[in-house]
MIDREN-140159 format. One record per atom (N, C-alpha, C): residue number from 1; residue in one letter; chain; atom name; y negated, z, x. Coordinates in pm, 1 decimal. Last residue first. Example, Ala and Ser with C-alpha at 12.3 -4.5 7.8 and 13.67 -1.06 7.14 Angstrom:
[pt 2, 'S', 'A', 'N', [225.0, 708.0, 1285.0]];
[pt 2, 'S', 'A', 'CA', [106.0, 714.0, 1367.0]];
[pt 2, 'S', 'A', 'C', [-3.0, 787.0, 1290.0]];
[pt 1, 'A', 'A', 'N', [569.0, 780.0, 1319.0]];
[pt 1, 'A', 'A', 'CA', [450.0, 780.0, 1230.0]];
[pt 1, 'A', 'A', 'C', [330.0, 780.0, 1320.0]];
***
This chain:
[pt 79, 'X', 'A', 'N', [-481.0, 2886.0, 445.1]];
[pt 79, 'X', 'A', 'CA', [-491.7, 2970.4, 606.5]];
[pt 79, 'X', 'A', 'C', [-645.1, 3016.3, 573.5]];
[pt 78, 'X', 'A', 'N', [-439.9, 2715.7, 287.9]];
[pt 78, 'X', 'A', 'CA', [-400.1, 2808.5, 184.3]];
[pt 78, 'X', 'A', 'C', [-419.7, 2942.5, 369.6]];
[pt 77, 'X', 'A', 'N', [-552.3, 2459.4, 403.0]];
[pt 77, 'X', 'A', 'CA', [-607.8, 2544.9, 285.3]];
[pt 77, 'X', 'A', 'C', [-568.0, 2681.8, 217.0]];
[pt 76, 'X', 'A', 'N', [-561.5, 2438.2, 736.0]];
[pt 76, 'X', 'A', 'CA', [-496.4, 2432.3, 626.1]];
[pt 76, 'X', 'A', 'C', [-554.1, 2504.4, 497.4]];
[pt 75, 'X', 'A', 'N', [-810.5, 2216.3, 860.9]];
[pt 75, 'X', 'A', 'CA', [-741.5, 2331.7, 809.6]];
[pt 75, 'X', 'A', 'C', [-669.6, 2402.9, 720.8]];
[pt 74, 'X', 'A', 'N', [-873.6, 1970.3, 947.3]];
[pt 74, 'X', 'A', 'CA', [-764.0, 1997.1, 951.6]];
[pt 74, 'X', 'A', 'C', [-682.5, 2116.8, 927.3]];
[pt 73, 'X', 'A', 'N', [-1132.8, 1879.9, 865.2]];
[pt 73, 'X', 'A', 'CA', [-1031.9, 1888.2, 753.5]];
[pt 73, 'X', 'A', 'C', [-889.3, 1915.1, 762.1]];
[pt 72, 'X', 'A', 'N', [-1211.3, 1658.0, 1137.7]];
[pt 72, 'X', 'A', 'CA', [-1230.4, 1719.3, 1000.5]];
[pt 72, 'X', 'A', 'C', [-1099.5, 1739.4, 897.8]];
[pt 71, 'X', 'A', 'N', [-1191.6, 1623.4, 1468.9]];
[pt 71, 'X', 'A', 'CA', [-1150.1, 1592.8, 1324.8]];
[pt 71, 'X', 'A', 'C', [-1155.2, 1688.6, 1238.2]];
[pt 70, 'X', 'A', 'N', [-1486.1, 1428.9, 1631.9]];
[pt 70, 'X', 'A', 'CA', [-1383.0, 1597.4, 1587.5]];
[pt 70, 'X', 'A', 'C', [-1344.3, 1544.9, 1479.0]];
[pt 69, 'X', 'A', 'N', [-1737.1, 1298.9, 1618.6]];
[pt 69, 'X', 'A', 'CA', [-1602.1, 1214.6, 1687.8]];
[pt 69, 'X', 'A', 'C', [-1468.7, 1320.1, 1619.7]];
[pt 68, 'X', 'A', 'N', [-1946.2, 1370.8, 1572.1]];
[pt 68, 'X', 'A', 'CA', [-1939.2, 1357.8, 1674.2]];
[pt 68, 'X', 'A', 'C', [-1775.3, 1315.9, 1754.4]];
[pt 67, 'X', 'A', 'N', [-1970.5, 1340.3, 1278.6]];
[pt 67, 'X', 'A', 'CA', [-2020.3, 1237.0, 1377.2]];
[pt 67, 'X', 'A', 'C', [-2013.7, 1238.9, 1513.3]];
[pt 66, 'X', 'A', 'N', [-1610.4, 1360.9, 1198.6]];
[pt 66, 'X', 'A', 'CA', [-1703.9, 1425.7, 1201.4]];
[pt 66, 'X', 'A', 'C', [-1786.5, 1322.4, 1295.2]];
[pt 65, 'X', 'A', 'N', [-1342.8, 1187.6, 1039.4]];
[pt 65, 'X', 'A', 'CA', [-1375.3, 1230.1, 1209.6]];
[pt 65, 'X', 'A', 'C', [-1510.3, 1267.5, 1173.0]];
[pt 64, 'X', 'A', 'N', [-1227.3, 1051.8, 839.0]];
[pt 64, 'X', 'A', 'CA', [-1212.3, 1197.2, 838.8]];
[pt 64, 'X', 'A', 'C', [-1225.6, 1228.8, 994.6]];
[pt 63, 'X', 'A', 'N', [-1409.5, 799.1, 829.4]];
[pt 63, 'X', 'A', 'CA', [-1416.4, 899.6, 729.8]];
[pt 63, 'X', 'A', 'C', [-1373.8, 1043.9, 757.9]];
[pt 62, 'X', 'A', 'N', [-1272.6, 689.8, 1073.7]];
[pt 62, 'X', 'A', 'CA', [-1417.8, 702.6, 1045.1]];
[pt 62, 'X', 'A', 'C', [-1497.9, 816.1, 943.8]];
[pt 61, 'X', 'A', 'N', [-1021.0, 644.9, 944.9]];
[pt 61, 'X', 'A', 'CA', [-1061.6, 749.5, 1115.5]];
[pt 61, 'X', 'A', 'C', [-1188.9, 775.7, 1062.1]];
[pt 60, 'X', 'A', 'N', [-1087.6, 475.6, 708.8]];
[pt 60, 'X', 'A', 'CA', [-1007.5, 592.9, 672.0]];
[pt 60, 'X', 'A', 'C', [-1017.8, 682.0, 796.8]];
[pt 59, 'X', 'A', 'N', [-1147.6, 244.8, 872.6]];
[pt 59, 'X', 'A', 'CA', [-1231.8, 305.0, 805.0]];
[pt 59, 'X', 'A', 'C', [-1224.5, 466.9, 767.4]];
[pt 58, 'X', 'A', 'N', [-937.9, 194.3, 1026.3]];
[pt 58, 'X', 'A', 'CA', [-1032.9, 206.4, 1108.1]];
[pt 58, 'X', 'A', 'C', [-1159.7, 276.0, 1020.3]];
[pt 57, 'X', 'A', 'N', [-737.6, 163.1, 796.5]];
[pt 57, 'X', 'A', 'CA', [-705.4, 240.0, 892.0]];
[pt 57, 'X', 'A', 'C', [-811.3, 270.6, 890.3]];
[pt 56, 'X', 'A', 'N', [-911.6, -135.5, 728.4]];
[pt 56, 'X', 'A', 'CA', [-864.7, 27.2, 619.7]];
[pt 56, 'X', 'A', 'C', [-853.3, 97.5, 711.0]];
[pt 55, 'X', 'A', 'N', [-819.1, -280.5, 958.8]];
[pt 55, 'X', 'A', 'CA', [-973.2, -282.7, 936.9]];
[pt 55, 'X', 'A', 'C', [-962.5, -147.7, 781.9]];
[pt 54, 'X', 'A', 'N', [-552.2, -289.4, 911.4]];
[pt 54, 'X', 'A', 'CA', [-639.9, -229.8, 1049.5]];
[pt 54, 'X', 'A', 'C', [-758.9, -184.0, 1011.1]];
[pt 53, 'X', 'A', 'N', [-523.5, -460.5, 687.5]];
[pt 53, 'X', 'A', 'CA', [-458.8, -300.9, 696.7]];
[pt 53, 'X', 'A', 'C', [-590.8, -231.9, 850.1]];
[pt 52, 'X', 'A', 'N', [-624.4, -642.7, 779.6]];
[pt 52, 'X', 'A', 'CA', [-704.5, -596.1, 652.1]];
[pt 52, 'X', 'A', 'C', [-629.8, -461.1, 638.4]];
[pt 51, 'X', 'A', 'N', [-440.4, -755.5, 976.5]];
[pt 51, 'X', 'A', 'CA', [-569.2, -753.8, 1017.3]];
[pt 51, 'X', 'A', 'C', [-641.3, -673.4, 900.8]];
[pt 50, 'X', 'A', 'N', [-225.8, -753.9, 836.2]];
[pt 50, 'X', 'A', 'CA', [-245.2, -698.4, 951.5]];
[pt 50, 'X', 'A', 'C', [-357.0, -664.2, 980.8]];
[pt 49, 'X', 'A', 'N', [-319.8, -1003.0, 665.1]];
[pt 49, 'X', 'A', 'CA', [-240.6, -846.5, 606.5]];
[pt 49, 'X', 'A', 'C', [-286.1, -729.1, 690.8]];
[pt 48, 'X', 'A', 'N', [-337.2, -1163.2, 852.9]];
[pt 48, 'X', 'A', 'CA', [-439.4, -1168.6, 784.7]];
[pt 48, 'X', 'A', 'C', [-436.1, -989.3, 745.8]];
[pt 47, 'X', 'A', 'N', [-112.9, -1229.2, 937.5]];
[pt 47, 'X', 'A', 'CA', [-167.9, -1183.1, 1054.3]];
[pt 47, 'X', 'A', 'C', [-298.8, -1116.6, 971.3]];
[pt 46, 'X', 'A', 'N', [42.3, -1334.6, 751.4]];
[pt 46, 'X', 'A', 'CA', [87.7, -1192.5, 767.2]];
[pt 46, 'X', 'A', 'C', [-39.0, -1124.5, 897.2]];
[pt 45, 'X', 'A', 'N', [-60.3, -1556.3, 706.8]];
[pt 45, 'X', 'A', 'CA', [-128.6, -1475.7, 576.8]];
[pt 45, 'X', 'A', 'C', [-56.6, -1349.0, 632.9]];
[pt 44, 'X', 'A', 'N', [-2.5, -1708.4, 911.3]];
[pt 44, 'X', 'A', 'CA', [-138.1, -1681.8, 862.7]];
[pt 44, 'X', 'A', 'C', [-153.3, -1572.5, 768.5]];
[pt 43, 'X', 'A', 'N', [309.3, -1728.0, 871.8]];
[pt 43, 'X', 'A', 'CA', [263.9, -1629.0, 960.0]];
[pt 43, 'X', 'A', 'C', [116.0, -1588.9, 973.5]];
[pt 42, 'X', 'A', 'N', [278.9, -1880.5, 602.7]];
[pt 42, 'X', 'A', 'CA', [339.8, -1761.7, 631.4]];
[pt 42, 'X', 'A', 'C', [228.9, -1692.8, 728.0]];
[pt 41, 'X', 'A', 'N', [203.3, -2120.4, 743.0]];
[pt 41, 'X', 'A', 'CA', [111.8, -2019.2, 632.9]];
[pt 41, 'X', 'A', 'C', [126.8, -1871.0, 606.1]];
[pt 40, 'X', 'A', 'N', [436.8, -2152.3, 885.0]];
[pt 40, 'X', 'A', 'CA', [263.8, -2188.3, 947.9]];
[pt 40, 'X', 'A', 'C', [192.5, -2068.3, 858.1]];
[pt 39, 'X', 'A', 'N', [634.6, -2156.4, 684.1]];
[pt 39, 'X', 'A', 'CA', [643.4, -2109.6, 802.4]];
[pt 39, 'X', 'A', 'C', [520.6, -2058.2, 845.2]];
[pt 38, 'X', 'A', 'N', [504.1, -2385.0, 565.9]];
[pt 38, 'X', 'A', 'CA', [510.3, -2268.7, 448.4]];
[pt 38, 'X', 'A', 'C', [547.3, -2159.5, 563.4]];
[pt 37, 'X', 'A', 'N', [529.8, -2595.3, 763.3]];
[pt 37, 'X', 'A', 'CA', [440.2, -2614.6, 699.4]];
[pt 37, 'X', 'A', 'C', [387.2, -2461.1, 628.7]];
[pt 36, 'X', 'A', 'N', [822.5, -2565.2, 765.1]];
[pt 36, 'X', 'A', 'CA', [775.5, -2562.6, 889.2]];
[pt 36, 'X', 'A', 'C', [610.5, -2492.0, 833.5]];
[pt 35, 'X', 'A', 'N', [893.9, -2640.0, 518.6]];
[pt 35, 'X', 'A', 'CA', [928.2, -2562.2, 544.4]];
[pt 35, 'X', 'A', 'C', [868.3, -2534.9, 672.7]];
[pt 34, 'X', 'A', 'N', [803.7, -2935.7, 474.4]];
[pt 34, 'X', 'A', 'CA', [721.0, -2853.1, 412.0]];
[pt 34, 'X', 'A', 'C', [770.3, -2666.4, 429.3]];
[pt 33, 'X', 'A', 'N', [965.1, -3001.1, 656.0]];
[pt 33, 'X', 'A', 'CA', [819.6, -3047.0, 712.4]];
[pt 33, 'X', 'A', 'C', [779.4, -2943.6, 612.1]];
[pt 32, 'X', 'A', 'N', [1186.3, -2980.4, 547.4]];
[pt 32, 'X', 'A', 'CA', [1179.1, -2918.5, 701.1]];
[pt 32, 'X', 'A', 'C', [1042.5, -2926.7, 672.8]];
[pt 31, 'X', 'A', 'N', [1228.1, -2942.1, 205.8]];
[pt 31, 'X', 'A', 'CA', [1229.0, -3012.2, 280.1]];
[pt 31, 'X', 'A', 'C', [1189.9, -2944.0, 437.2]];
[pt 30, 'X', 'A', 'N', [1335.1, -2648.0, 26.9]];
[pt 30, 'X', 'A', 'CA', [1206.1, -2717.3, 38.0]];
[pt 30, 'X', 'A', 'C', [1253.8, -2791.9, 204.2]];
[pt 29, 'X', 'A', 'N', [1506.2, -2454.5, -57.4]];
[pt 29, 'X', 'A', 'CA', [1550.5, -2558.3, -127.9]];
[pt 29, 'X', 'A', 'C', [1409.6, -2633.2, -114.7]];
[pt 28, 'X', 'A', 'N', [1574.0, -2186.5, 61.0]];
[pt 28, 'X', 'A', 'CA', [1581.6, -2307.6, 116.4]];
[pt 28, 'X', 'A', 'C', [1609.9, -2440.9, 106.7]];
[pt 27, 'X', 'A', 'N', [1511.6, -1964.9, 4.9]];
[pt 27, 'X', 'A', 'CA', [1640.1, -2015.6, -115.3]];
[pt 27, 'X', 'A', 'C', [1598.8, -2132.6, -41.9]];
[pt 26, 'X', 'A', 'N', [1321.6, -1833.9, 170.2]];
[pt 26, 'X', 'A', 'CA', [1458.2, -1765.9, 167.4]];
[pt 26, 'X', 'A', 'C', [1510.5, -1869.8, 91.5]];
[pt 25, 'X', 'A', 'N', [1100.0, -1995.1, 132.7]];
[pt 25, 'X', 'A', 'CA', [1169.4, -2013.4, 254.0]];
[pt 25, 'X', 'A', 'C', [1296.5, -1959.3, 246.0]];
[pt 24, 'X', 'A', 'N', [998.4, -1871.6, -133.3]];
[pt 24, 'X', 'A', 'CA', [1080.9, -2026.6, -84.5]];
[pt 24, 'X', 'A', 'C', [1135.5, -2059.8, 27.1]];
[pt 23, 'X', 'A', 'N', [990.4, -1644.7, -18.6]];
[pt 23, 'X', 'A', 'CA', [1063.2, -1662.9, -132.5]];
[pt 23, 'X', 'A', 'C', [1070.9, -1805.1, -122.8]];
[pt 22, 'X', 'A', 'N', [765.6, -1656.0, 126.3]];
[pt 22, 'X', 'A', 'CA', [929.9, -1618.9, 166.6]];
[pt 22, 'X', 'A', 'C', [982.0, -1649.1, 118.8]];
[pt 21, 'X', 'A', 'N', [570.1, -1727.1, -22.8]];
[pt 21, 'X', 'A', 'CA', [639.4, -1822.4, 86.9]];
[pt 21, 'X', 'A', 'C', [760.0, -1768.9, 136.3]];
[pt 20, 'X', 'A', 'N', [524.9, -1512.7, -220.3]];
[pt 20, 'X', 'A', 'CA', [582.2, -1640.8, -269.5]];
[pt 20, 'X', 'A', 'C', [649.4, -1697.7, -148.7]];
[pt 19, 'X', 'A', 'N', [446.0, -1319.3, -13.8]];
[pt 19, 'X', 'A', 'CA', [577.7, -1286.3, -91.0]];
[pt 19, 'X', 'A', 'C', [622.7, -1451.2, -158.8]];
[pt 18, 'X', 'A', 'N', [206.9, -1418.0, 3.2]];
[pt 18, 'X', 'A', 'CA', [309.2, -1387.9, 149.9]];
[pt 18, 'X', 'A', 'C', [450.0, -1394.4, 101.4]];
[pt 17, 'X', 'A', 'N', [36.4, -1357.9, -202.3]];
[pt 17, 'X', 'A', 'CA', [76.6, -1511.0, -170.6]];
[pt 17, 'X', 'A', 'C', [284.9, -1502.1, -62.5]];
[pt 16, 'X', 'A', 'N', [77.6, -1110.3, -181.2]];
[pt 16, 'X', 'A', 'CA', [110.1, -1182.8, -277.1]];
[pt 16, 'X', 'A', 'C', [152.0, -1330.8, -272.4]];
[pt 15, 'X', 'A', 'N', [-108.8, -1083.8, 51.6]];
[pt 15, 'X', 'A', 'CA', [6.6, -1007.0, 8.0]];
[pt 15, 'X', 'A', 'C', [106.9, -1102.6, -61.6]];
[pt 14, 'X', 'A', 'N', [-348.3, -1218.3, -29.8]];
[pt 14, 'X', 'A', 'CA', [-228.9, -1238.5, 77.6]];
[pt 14, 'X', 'A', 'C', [-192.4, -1242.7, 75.6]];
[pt 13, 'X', 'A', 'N', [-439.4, -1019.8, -255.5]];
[pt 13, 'X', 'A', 'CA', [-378.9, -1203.1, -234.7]];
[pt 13, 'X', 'A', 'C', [-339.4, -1249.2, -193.3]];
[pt 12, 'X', 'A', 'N', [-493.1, -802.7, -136.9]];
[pt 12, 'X', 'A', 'CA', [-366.1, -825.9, -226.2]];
[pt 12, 'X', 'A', 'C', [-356.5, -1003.4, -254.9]];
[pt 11, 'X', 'A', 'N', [-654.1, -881.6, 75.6]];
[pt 11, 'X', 'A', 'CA', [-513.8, -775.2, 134.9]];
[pt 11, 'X', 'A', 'C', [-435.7, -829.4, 32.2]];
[pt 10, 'X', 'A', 'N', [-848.3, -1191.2, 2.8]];
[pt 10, 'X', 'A', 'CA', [-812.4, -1025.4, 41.0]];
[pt 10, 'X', 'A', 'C', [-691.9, -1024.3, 33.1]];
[pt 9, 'X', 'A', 'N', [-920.5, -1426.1, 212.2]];
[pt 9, 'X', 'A', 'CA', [-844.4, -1362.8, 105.9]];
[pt 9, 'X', 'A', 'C', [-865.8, -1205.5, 127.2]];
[pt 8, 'X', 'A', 'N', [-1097.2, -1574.0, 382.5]];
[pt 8, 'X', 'A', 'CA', [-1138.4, -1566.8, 323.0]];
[pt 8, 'X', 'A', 'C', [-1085.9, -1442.1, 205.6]];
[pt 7, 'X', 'A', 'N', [-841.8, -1656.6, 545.3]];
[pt 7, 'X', 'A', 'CA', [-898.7, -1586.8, 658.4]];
[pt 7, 'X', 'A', 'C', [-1072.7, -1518.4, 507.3]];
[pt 6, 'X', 'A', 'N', [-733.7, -1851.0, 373.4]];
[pt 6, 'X', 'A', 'CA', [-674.5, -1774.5, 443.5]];
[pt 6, 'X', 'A', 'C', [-746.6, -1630.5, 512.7]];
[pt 5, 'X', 'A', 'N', [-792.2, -2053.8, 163.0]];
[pt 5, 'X', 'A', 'CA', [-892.4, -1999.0, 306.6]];
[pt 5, 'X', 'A', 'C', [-785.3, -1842.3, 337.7]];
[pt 4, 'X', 'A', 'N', [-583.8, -2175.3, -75.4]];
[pt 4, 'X', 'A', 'CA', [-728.1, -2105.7, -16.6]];
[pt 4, 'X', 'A', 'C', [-743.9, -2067.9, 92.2]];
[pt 3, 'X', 'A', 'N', [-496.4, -2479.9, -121.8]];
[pt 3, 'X', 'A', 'CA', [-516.2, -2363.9, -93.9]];
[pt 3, 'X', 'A', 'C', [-561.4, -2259.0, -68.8]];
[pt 2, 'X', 'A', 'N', [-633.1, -2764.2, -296.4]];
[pt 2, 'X', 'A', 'CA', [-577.4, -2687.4, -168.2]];
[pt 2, 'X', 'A', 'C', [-564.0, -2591.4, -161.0]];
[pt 1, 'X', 'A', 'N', [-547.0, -2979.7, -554.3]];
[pt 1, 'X', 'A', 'CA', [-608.4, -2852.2, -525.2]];
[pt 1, 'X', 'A', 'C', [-549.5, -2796.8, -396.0]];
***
């Protein structure tokens, strides 16, 4: 069984995954090649993270900017 698609995952699978490969990379009880290898994946699944945080952000602007761009909602409630 291969792995999954990287670029296919969501935020928390990533995530998740991300945390296993450290975790073997930290107790450094996996051969160079397959450490190099879990390295590789690593840094795939953090760019991925990155990339699925951004793409939230970019939604979350979208939401509290009015259509003409102004920000909404910056008044204080108790003013």
């Amino acid at each position: 069984m291969s792995a999954p698609n990287v670029d296919e995952m969501s935020f928390e699978d990533a995530m998740k995954e991300l945390e296993t490969v450290v975790g073997q990379l930290e107790r450094g009880d996996v051969a160079l090649d397959q450490s190099i290898a879990l390295y590789e994946r690593g840094a795939a699944l953090k760019a991925r993270c990155e990339a699925k945080l951004k793409e939230a952000e970019e939604k979350v602007a979208k939401i509290t900017l009015t259509p003409d761009g102004q920000p909404n909602g910056t008044t204080p409630l108790d003013g």
